[in-house]
C-alpha positions as CSV (number, residue, x, y, z in Angstrom):
1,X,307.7,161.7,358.6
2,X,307.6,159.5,355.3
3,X,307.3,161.7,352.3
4,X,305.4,160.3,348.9
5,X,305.5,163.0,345.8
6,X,303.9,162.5,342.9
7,X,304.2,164.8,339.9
8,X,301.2,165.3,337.4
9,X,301.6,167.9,334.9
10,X,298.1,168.8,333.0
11,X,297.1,171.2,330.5
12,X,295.6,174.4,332.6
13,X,292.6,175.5,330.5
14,X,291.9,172.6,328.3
15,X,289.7,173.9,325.2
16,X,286.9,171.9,325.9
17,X,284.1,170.8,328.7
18,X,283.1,167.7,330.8
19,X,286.7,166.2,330.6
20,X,288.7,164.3,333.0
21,X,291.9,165.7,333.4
22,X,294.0,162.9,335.3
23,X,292.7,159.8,337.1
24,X,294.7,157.8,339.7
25,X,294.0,155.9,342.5
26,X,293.8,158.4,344.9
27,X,292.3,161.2,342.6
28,X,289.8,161.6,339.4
29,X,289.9,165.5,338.5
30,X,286.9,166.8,336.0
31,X,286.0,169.9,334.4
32,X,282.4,171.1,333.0
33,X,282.9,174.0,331.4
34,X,283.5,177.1,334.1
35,X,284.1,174.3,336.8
36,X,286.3,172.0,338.4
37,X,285.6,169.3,340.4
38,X,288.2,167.0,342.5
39,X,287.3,163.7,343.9
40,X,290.3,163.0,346.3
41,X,290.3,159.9,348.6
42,X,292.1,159.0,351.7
43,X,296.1,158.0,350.1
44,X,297.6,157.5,353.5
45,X,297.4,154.4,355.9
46,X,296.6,156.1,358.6
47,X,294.3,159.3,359.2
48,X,294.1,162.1,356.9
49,X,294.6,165.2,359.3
50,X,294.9,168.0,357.0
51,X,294.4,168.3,352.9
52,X,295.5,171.7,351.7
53,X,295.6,172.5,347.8
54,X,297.5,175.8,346.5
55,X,296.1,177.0,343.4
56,X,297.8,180.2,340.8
57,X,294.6,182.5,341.8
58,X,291.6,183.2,343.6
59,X,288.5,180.5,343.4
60,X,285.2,180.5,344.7
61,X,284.1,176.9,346.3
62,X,280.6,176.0,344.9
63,X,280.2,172.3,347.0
64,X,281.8,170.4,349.7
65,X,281.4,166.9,350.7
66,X,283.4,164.4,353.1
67,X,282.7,160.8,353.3
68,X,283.7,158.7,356.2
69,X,285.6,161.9,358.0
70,X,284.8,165.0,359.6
71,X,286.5,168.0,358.2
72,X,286.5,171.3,358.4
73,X,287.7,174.0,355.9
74,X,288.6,177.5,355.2
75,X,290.2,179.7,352.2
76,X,292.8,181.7,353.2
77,X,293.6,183.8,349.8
78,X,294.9,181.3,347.2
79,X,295.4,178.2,349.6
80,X,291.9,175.7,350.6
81,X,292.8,174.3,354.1
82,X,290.7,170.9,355.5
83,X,291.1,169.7,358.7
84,X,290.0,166.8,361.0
85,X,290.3,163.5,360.5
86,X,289.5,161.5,357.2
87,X,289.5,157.7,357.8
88,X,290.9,155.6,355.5
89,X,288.1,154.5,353.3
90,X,287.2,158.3,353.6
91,X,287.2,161.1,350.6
92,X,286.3,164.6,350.0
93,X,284.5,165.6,346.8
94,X,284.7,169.7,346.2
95,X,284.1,172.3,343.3
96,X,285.4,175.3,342.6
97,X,285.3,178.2,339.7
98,X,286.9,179.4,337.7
99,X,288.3,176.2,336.3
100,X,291.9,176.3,337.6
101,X,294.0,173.6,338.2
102,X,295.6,173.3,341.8
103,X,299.2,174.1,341.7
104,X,299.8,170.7,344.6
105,X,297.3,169.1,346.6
106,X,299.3,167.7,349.9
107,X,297.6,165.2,353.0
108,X,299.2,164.4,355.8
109,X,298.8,162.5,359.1
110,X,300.9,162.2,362.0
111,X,303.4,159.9,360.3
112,X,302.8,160.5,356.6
113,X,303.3,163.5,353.9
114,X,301.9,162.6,350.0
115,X,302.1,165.3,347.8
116,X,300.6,165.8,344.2
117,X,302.2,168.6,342.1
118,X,299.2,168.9,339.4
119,X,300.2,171.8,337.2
120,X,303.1,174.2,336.6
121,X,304.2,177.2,334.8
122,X,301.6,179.4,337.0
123,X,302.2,182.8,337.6
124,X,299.8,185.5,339.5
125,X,300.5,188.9,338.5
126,X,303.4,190.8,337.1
127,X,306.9,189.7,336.3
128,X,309.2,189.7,338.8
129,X,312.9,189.5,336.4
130,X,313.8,193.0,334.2
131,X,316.5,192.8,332.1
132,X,319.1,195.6,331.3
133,X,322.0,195.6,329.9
134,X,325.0,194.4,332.5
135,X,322.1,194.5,335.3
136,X,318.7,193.0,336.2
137,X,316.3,194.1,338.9
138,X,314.5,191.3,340.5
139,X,311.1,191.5,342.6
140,X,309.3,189.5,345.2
141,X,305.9,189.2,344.4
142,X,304.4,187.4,347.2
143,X,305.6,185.5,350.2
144,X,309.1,185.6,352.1
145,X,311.8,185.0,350.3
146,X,315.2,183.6,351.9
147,X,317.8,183.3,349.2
148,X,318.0,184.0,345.6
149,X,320.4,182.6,342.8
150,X,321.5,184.3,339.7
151,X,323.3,181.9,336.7
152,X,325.2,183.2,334.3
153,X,326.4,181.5,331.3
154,X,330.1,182.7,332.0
155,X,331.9,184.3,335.0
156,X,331.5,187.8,335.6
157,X,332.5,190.2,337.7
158,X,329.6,191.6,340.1
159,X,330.0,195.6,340.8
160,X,327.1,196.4,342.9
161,X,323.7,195.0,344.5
162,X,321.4,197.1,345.9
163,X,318.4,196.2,348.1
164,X,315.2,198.4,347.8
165,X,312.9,197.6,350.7
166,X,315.6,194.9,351.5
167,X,319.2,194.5,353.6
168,X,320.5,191.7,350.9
169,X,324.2,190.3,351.4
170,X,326.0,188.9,348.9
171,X,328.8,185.9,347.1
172,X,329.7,185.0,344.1
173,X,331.6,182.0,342.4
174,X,332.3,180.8,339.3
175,X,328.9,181.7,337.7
176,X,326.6,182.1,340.4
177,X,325.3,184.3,342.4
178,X,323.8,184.4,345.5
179,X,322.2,186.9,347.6
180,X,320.6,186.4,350.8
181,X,317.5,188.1,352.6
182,X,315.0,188.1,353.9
183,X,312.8,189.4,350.8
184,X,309.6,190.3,351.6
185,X,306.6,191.0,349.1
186,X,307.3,194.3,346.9
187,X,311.1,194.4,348.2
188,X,313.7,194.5,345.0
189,X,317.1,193.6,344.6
190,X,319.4,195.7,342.0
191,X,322.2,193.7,340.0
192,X,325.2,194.9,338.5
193,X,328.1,193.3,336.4
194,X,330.9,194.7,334.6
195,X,330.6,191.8,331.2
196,X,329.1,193.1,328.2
197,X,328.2,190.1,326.8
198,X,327.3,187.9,329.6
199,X,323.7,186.4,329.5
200,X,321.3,185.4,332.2
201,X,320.9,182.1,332.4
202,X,318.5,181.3,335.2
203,X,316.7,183.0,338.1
204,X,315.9,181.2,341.1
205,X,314.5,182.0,344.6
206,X,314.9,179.5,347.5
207,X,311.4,178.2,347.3
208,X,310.4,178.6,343.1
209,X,311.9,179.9,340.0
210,X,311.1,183.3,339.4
211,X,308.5,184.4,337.2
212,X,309.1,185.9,333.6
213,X,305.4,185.5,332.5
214,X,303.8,186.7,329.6
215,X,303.0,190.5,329.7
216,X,299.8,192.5,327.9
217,X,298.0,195.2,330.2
218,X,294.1,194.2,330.8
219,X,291.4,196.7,330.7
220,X,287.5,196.7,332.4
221,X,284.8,199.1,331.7
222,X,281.6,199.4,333.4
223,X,279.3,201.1,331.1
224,X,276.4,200.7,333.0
225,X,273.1,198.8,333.2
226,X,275.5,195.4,333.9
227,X,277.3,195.9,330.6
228,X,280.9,195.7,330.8
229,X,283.8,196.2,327.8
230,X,286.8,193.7,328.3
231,X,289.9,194.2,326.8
232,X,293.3,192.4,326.8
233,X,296.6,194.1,325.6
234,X,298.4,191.1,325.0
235,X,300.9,190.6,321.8
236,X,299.9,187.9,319.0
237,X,302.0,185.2,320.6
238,X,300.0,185.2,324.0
239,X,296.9,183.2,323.8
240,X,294.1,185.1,326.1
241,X,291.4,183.1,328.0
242,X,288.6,184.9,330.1
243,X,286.2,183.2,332.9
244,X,283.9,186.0,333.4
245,X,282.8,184.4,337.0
246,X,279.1,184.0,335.7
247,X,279.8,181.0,333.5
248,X,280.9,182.4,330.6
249,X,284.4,181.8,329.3
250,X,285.6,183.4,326.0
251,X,289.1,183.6,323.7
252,X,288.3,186.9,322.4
253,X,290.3,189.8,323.3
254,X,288.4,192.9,322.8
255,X,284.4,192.2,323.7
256,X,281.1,193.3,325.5
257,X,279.1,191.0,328.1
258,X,276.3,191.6,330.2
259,X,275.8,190.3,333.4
260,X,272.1,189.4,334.0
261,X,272.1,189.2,338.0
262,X,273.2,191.7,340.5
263,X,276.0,190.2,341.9
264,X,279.8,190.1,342.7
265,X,281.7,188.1,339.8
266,X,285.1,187.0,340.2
267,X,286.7,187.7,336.6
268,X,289.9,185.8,335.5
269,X,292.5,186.3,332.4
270,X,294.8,183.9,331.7
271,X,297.5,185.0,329.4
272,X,299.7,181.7,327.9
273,X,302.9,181.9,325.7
274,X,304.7,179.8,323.4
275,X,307.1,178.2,326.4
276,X,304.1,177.2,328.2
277,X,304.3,180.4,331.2
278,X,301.0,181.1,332.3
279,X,299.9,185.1,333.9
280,X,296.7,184.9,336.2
281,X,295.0,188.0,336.5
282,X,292.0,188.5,338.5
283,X,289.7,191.1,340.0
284,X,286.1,191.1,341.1
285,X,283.6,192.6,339.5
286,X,280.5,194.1,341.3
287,X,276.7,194.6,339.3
288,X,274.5,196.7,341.4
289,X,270.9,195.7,341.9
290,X,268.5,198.7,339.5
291,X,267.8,200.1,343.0
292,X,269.9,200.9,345.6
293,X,269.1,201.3,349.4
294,X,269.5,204.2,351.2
295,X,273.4,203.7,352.4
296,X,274.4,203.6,355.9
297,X,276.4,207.1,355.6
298,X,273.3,208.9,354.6
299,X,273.3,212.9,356.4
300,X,277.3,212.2,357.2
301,X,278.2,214.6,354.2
302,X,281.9,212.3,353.5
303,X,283.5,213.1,351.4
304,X,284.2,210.5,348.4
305,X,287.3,207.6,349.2
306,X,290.2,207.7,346.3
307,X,292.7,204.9,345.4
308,X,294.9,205.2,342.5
309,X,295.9,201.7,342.9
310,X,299.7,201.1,342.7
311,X,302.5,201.4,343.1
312,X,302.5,200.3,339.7
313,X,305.8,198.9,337.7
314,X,309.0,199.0,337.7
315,X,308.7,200.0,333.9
316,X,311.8,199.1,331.8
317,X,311.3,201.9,328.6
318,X,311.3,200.8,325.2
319,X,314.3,202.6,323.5
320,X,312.4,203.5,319.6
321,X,312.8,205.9,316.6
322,X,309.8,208.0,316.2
323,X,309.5,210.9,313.5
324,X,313.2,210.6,313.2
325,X,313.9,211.2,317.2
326,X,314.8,208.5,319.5
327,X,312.2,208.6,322.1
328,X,312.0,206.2,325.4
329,X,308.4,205.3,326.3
330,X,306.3,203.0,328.5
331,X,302.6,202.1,329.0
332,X,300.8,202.3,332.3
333,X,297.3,200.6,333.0
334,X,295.7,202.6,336.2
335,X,293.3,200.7,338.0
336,X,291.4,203.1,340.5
337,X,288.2,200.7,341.0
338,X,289.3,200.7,345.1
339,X,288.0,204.3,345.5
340,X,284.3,204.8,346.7
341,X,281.8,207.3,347.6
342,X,280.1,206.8,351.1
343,X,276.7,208.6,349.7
344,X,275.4,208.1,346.0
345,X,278.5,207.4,343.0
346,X,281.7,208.6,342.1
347,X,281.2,210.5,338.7
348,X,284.8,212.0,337.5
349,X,288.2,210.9,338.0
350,X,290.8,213.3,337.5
351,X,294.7,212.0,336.8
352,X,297.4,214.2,337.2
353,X,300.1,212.3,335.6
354,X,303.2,214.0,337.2
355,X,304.3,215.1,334.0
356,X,301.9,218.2,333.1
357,X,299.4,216.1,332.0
358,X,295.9,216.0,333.5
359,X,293.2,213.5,332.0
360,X,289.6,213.0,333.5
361,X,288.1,210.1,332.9
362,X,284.3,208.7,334.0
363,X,286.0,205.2,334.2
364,X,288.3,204.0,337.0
365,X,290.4,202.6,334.8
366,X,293.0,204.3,332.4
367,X,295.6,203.5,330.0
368,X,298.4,206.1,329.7
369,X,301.7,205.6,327.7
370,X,304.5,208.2,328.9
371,X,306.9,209.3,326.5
372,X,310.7,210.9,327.3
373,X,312.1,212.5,324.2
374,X,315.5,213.0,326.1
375,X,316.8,209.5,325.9
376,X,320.3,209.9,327.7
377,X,318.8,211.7,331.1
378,X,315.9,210.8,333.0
379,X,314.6,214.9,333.4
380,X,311.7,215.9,334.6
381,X,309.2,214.8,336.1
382,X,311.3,211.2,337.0
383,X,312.4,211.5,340.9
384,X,315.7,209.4,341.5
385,X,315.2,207.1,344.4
386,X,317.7,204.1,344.1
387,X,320.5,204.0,341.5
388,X,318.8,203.4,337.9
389,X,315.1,203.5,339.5
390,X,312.9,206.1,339.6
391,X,309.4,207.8,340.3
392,X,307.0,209.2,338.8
393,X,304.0,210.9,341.2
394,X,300.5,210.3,339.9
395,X,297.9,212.3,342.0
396,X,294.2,211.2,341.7
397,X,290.9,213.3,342.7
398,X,287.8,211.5,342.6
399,X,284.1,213.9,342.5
400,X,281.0,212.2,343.9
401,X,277.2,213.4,342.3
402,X,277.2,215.6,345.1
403,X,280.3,217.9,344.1
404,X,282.5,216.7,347.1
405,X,285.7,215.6,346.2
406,X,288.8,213.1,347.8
407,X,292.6,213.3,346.8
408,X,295.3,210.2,346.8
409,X,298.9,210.0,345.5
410,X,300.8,206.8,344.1
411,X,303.7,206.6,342.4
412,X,304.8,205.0,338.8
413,X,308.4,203.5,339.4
414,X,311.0,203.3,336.0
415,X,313.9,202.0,335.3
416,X,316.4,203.9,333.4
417,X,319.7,202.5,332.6
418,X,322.6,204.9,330.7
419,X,323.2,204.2,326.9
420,X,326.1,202.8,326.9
């Protein structure tokens, strides 16, 4: 099969509306505000068979139209999948929200491969590299992973790696590493080395670099009525960017909107640094109508549905002097907007924090920040599981309007290195 692969790097957001972002002979890409639209004709000689774009998040497709072809399509999660058969004076014209660029748009016939790489430096969720000293835990986020490579900038001496939710083997030479999987989404691998000084120079799976993306916890609160409160806890250097799914896009960081349609709104943060790393957070949003029909479960008397969410982290504690103590401590954002009560609304959540705390909250969402005055042993409440990683149990109990209640469990995981 011939191969063509064209590289285009554009600006994600750009800071203003109706623009063309790149034009070619095979592609004109435009943005109006909230949207994107593509304009993507045939670039083979033969017959288009298949056109699948990859974007760094979830979109919603507002239009599709194919000219001289018949195609069919589907979304499955972040990927838009055509195909059919697009002749060769054929194109397909589509739009989509919120205005993200596709990571690649690929076409291919029987014969023929051409691949556009539009945009880079995309990253959708949480970091997957944490940095210790003499040690790093890397994560798979998403996908199967075969192999990943670990550069140093001198040689070192490896002294253990461990696989959580994975069987990795292992060899080393000169300044590499490399450890082989499979790694599948959520398994971990644990690094060791016995240098003091040495430095990381680059983290690599088989298919993509690994993501060390900007970090800052988010926060959404229904306060009724189709009034939420957005919030992003993101540090001066990170520029924020919101697409609140109903055609409003903001910069603030802290801010109120109301949503004047009942609806379900896919809502989209976009954290940028200084070395051009983009974070993609989404979640959907869903304003009720003012009344509500009488639900399916009516008479059943269920009880209400909790999710916690997680499990959330690893956390890597911030070592800091407070009121002349050092202290270790680390911020959680809980996200229990999953749970659900069968019959009318869930009214109180209740978070039992696993270390004597207990907080109830009226919102699904809560920020906690844990704080271990004992620096040099990980007491209690921390669980050991693997080497430096631990747990933290978090027990959640959600009460309906009706007094009936539902219980889940997740876990906080931590990692806590010795002082050396």
């Amino acid at each position: 099969m011939r191969r063509v692969t064209i590289v285009v790097l554009a600006a994600a957001i750009p800071a203003f509306a109706g623009t063309f972002l790149f034009k070619t002979d095979q592609i004109l890409l435009h943005q109006e505000r909230d949207q994107i639209i593509l304009l993507l004709a045939n670039p083979l000689e033969g017959i288009v068979e298949e056109i699948v774009l990859t974007f760094p998040g979830l979109i919603r497709v507002d239009d599709v139209y194919v000219h001289a072809g018949i195609m069919d399509w589907r979304q499955a999660k972040r990927e838009l999948v055509f195909s059919g058969a697009l002749w060769r004076q054929g194109f397909v014209r589509l739009s989509w929200r919120p205005a993200l660029l596709p990571l690649t748009i690929t076409a291919r016939s029987a014969t023929e491969e051409w691949t556009l790489e539009v945009s880079s430096g995309f990253v959708y969720g949480e970091p997957e590299v944490f940095l210790f000293p003499q040690g790093i835990l890397v994560g798979r986020s998403e996908s199967v992973g075969q192999t990943l490579q670990i550069r140093f900038d001198q040689q070192v001496t490896i002294t253990s790696v461990m696989g959580i939710g994975c069987s990795p083997a292992w060899e080393a030479s000169d300044r590499e590493l490399t450890v082989h999987g499979p790694f599948f989404p959520g398994s971990m691998v644990l690094i060791s080395w016995n240098h003091p000084d040495a430095q990381v120079m680059e983290v690599v799976w088989n298919d993509r670099p690994a993501s060390l993306s900007p970090s800052g916890p988010w926060e959404i609160v229904n306060l009724g009525g189709g009034r939420f409160r957005f919030s992003a806890k993101a540090s001066s250097d990170v520029q924020v960017f919101w697409d609140l799914g109903d055609g409003t896009i903001t910069w603030q960081r802290d801010f109120e909107h109301v949503y004047s349609h009942a609806d379900k709104y896919l809502v989209t943060l976009i954290l940028s640094d200084a070395r051009g790393q983009k974070r993609v957070q989404q979640t959907w949003l869903s304003v009720e109508p003012p009344s509500v029909p009488a639900p399916v479960f009516a008479g059943l008397d269920l009880p209400p549905r909790a999710n916690p969410g997680g499990p959330y982290g690893p956390y890597d504690p911030v070592i800091e002097q407070r009121e002349g103590e050092w202290v270790r401590w680390f911020t959680v954002q809980f996200d229990a907007s999953a749970s659900f009560a069968y019959e009318g609304k869930i009214v109180k959540y209740v978070w039992d924090l696993g270390n004597g705390q207990v907080i109830v909250t009226e919102s699904p969402y809560l920020t906690y920040t844990y704080v271990f005055p004992n620096v040099d042993h990980p007491d209690p409440p921390l669980i050991e599981l693997y080497g430096f990683i631990y747990s933290v149990p978090v027990t959640l109990t959600v009460e309906d309007d009706k007094g009936r209640t539902g219980t889940a469990t997740t876990h906080v995981l931590v990692i806590w290195y010795p002082i050396w």
